[in-house]
PAZAPA-4460 file (N, C-alpha, C; in steps of 0.05 Angstrom, whole numbers, plus 32768, in hexadecimal, padded with zeros to 4 digits):
% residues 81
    n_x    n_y    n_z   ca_x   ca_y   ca_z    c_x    c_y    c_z   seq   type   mol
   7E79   8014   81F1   7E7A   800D   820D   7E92   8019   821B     1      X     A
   7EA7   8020   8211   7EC8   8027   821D   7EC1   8042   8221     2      X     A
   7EB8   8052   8213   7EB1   806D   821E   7E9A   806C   8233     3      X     A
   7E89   805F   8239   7E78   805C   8252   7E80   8056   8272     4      X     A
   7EA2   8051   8269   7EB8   8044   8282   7ED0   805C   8283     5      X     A
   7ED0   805C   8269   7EE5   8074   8267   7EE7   808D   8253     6      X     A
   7ED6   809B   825E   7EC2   80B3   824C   7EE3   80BF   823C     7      X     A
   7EF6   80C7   8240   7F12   80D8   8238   7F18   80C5   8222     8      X     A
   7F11   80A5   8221   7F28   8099   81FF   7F1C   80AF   81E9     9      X     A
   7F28   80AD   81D0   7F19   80B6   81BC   7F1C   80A6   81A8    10      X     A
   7F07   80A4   8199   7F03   8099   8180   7F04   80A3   8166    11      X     A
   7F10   8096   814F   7F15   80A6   813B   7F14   809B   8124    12      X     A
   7F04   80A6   8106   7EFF   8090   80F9   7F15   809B   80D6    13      X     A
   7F28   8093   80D9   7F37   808C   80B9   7F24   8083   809E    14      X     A
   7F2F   809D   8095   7F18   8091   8072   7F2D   809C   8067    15      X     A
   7F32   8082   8054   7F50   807C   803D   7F49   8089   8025    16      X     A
   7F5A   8090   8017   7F54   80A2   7FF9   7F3A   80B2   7FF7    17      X     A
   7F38   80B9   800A   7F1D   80D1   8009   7F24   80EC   8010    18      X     A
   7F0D   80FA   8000   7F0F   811B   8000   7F01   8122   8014    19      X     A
   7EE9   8118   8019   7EDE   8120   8030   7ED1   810D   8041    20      X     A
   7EBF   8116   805E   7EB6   80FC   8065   7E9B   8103   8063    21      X     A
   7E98   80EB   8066   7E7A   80E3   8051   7E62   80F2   8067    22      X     A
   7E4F   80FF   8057   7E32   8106   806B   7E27   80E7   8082    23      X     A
   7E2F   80D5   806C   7E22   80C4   8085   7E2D   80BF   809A    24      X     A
   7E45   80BE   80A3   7E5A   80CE   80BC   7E49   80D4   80D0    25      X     A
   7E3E   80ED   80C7   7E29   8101   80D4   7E13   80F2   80E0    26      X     A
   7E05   80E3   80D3   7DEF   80D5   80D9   7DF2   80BD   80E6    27      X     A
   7E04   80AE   80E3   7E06   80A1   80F5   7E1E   8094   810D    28      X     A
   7E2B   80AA   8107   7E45   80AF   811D   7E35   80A9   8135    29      X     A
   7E3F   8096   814B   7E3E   8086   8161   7E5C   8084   816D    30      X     A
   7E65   809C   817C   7E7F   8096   8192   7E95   80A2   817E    31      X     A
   7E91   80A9   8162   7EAF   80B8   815E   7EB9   80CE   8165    32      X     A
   7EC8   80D4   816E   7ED7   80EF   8178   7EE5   8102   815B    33      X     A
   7EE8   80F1   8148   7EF1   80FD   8134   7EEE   80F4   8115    34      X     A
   7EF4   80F5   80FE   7EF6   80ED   80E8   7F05   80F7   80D7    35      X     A
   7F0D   80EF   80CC   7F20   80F9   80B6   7F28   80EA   80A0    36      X     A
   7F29   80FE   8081   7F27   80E9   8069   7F40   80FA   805A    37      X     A
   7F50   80E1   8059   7F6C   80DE   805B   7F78   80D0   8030    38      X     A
   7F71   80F2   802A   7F75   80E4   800F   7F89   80E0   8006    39      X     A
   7F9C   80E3   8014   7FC1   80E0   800D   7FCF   80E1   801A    40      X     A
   7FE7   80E1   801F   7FF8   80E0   802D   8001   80F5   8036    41      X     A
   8001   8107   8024   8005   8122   802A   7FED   8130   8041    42      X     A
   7FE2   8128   8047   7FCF   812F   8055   7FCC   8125   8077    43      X     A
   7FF1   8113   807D   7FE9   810A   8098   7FF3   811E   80AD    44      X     A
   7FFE   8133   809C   8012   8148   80B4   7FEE   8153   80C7    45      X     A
   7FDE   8157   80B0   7FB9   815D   80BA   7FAF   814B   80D5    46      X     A
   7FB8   812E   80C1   7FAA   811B   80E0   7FC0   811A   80F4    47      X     A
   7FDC   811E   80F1   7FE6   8117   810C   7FDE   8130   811C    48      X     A
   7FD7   8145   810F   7FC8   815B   812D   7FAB   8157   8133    49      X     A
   7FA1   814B   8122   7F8A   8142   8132   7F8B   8135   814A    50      X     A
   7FA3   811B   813D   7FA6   8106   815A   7FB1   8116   816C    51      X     A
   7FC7   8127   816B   7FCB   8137   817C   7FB5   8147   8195    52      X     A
   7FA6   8154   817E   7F95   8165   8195   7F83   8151   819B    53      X     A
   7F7A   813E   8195   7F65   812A   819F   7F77   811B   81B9    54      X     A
   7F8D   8118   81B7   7F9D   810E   81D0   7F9B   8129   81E2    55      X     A
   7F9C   8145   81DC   7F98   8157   81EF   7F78   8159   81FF    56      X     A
   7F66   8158   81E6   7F54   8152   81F3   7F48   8143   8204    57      X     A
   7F59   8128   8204   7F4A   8113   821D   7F60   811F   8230    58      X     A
   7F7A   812B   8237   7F7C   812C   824B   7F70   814B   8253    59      X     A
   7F66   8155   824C   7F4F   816F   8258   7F32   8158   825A    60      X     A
   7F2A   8146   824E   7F0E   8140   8258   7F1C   8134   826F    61      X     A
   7F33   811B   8271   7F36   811E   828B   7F3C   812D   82A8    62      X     A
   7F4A   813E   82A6   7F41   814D   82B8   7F2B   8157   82C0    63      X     A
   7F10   815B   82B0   7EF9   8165   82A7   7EED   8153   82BD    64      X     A
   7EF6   8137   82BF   7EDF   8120   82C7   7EF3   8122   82E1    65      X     A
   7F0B   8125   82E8   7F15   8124   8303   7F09   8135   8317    66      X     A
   7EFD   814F   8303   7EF5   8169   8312   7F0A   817B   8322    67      X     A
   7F27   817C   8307   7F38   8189   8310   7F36   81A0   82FB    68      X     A
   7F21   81A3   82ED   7F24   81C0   82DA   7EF6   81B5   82CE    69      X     A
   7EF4   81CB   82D4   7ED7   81D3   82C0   7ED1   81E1   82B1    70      X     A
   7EBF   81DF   829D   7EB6   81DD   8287   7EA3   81F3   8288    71      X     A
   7EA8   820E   8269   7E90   821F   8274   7E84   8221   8258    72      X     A
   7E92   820C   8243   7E88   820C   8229   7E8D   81F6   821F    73      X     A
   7E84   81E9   8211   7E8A   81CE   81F4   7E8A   81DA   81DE    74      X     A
   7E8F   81D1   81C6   7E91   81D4   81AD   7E9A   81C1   819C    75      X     A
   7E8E   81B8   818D   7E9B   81A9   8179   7E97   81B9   815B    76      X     A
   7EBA   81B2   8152   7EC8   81C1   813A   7EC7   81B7   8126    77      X     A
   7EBB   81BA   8108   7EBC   81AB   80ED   7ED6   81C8   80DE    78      X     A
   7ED9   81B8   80CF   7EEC   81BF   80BC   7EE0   81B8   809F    79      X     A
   7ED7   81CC   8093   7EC3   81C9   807F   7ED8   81D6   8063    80      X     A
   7ECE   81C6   8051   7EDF   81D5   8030   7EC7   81EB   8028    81      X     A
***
């Protein structure tokens, strides 16, 4: 419902001691902006740039929705082993 009010939050789903995220992710992902499976500790320098560019990205969708900059492509990026 929060993205139907305010399309720019993002959502993001943490999976603990895992190597990867799971196919079902795929199938039934409803509103996440991201995922990431976080098998150690060694591995958060990875998620703090996610949060990073995911914070860059809502402020480009917001501007997007102000209609102070447009859009001449989308994409969404996996990072595959």
């Amino acid at each position: 419902m929060h993205k139907s009010i305010y399309p720019y939050l993002r959502y993001g789903l943490l999976i603990g001691e895992k190597k990867d995220v799971p196919t079902r992710f795929f199938t039934h992902n409803v509103g996440f902006d991201f995922a990431f499976a976080m098998r150690n500790f060694e591995t958060i320098e990875l998620l703090h740039l996610i949060i990073k560019e995911q914070i860059e990205n809502a402020k480009e969708l917001l501007k997007i929705l102000k209609r102070e900059k447009k859009v001449n492509y989308f994409n969404i990026v996996f990072n595959t082993n």
